[in-house]
C-alpha positions in Angstrom: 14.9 -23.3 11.4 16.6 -23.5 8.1 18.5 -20.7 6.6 16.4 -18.6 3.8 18.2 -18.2 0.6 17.9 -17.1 -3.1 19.3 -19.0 -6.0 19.9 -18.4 -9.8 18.9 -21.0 -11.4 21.5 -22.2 -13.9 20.9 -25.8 -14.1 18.4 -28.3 -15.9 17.5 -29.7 -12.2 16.8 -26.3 -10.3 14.5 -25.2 -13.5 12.4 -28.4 -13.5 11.9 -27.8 -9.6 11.1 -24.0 -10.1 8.4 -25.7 -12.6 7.4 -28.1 -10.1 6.8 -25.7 -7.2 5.2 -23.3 -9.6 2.6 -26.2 -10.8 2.0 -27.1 -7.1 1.4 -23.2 -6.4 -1.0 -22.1 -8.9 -2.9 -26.0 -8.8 -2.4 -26.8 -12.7 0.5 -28.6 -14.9 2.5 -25.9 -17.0 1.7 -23.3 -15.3 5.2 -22.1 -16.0 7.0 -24.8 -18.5 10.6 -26.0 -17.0 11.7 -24.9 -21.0 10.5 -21.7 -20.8 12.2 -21.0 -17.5 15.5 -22.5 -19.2 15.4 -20.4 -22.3 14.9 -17.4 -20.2 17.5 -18.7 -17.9 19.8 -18.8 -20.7 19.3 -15.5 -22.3 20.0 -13.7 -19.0 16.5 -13.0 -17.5 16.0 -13.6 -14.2 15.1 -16.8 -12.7 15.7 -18.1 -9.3 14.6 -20.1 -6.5 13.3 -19.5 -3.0 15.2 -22.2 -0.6 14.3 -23.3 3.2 17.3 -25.4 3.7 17.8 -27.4 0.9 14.3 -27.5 -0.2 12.9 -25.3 -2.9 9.4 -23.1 -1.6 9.0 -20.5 -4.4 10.4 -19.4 -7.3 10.4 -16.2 -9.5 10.7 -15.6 -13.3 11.2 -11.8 -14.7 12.7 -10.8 -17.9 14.1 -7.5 -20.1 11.6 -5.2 -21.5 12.9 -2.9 -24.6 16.8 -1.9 -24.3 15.7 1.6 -24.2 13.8 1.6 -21.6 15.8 0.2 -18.9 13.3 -2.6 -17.3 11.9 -5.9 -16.4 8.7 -7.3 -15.9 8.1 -9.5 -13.7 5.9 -12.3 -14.8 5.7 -14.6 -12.2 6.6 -15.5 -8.4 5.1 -17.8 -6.7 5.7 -19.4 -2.8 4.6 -22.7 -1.4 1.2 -22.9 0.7 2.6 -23.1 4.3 5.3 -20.8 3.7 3.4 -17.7 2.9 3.3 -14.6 5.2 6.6 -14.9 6.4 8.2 -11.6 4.7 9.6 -14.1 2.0 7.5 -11.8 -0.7 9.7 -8.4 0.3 12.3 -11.1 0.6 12.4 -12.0 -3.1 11.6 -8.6 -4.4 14.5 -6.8 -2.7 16.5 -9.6 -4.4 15.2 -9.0 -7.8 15.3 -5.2 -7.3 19.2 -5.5 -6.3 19.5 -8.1 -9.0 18.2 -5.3 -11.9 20.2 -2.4 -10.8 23.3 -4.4 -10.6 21.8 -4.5 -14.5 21.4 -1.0 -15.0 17.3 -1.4 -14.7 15.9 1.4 -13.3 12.2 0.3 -13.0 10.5 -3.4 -12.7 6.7 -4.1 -14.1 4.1 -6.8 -13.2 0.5 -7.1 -13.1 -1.8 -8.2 -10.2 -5.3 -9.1 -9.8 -6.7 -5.6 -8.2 -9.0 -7.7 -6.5 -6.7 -9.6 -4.4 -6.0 -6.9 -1.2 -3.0 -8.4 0.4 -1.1 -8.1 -3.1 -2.4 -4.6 -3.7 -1.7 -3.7 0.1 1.9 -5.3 -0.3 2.5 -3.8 -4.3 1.1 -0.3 -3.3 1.9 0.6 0.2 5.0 -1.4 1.7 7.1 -1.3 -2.1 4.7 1.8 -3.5 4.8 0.6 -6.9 2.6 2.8 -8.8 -0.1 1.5 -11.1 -0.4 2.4 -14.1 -3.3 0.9 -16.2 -6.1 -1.2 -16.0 -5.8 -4.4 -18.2 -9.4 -5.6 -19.1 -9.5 -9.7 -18.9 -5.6 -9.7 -19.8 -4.9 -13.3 -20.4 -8.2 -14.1 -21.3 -9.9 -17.3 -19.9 -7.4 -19.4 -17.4 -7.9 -22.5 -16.3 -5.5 -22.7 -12.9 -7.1 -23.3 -9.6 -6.5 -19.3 -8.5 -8.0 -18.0 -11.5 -10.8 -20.6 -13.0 -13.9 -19.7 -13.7 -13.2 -15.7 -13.3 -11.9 -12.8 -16.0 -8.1 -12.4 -15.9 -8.1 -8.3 -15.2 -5.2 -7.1 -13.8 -3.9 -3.9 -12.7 0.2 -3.2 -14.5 2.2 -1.4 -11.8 5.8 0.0 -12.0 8.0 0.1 -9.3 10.8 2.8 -9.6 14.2 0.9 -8.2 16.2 4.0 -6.9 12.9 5.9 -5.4 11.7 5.6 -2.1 8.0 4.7 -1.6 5.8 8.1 -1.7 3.6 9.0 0.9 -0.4 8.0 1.3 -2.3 10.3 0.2 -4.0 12.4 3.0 -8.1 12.8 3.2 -8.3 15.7 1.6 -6.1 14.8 -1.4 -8.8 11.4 -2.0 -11.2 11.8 -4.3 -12.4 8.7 -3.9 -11.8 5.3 -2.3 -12.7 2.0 -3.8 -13.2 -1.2 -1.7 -12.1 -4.9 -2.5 -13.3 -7.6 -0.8 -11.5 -9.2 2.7 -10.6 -12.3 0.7 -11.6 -13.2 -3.3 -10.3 -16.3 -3.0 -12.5 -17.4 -0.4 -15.3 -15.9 -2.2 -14.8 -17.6 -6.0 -15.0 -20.7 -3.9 -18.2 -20.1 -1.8 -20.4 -17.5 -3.6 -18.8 -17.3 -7.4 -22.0 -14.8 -8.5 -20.6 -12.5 -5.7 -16.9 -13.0 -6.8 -18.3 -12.2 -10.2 -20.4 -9.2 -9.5 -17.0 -7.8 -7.3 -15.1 -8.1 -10.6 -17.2 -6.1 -12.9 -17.4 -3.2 -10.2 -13.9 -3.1 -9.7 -13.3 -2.5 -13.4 -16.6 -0.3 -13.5 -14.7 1.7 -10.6 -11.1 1.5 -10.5 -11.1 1.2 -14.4 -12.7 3.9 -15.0 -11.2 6.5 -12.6 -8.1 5.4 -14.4 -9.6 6.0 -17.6 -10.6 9.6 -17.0 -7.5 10.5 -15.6 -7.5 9.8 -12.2 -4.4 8.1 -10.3 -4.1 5.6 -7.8 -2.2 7.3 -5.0 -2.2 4.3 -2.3 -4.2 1.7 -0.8 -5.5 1.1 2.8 -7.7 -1.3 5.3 -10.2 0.6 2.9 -9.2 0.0 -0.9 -7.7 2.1 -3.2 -7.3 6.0 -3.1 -7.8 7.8 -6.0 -6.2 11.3 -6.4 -6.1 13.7 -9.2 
């Protein structure tokens, strides 16, 4: 097996690949242009590349929110089918972490499609990010093979570098827990009326508990906990 590594990418080559691999994971051209990734690049964001061997698998762009708030948001990461569920997500996101507080970031942002559960499972309860709004059809229509044909809501979450991850919250502290389906994906592709109708009660449920207040204290096997 070939050694796992993590690259800056500082050169014209690396940042078309990163492009490349980016395309190939999302299933649409320019789903991350090769010139974006260099201007970032060049300003001193954060781009790098995902290696098995000598071959690039994934790739991640993030960049500098507002100097006074100390962070980054993460806009994209991305790793090749057939490489996935090998611990090279945590992999890339200890990288990035270590990169930003060698930076003197204290927090990193992103946003995730709520109803996707191995990203909430993986955002929530192994880095315990904490979410912090709910972002009605955020990009609008997109026409990629992960997202076409549904609304682009996304849940922001912001992941405090120097603080441990905080515990689940216990029974008695949930008010409420709301479900997501085993696997969206799947479902766009087989039932898209079902995918649809999951969408509008996630944002009719997890939206609105966020709207009135409510938190989202963890996620399990069962969905989202919601706490005072």
């Amino acid at each position: 097996m070939n050694a796992i590594g993590i690259r800056t990418l500082d050169d014209v080559d690396g940042i078309h690949e990163a492009a490349r691999v980016l395309d190939e994971v999302w299933g649409e051209r320019g789903t991350m242009p090769a010139n974006i990734l260099r201007a970032l690049e060049h300003a001193g964001n954060y781009v790098v590349g995902l290696f098995d061997g000598d071959r690039m698998i994934g790739a991640s762009a993030a960049f500098f929110g507002p100097p006074a708030e100390r962070s980054m948001h993460s806009h994209i990461t991305g790793i090749l089918p057939g490489h996935q569920g090998r611990g090279l997500g945590r992999q890339l996101k200890e990288h990035q972490r270590a990169w930003a507080l060698e930076r003197g970031v204290g927090h990193i942002t992103w946003t995730f499609d709520p109803l996707v559960a191995r990203n909430a499972y993986f955002n929530l309860a192994v880095l315990g990010a904490r979410a912090t709004e709910y972002l009605v059809d955020h990009y609008g229509a997109m026409a990629d093979a992960v997202n076409r044909g549904d609304e682009s809501d996304r849940l922001m979450v912001k992941w405090a570098l120097a603080e441990p991850p905080g515990p689940r919250p216990t029974d008695a502290e949930t008010l409420a827990v709301v479900a997501v389906p085993a696997d969206i994906e799947a479902l766009r592709r087989s039932d898209p009326p079902a995918a649809a109708e999951w969408r509008r009660r996630m944002r009719d449920d997890l939206g609105g508990h966020l709207a009135s207040g409510h938190r989202i204290g963890g996620f399990d096997r069962r969905g989202y906990l919601i706490v005072r």
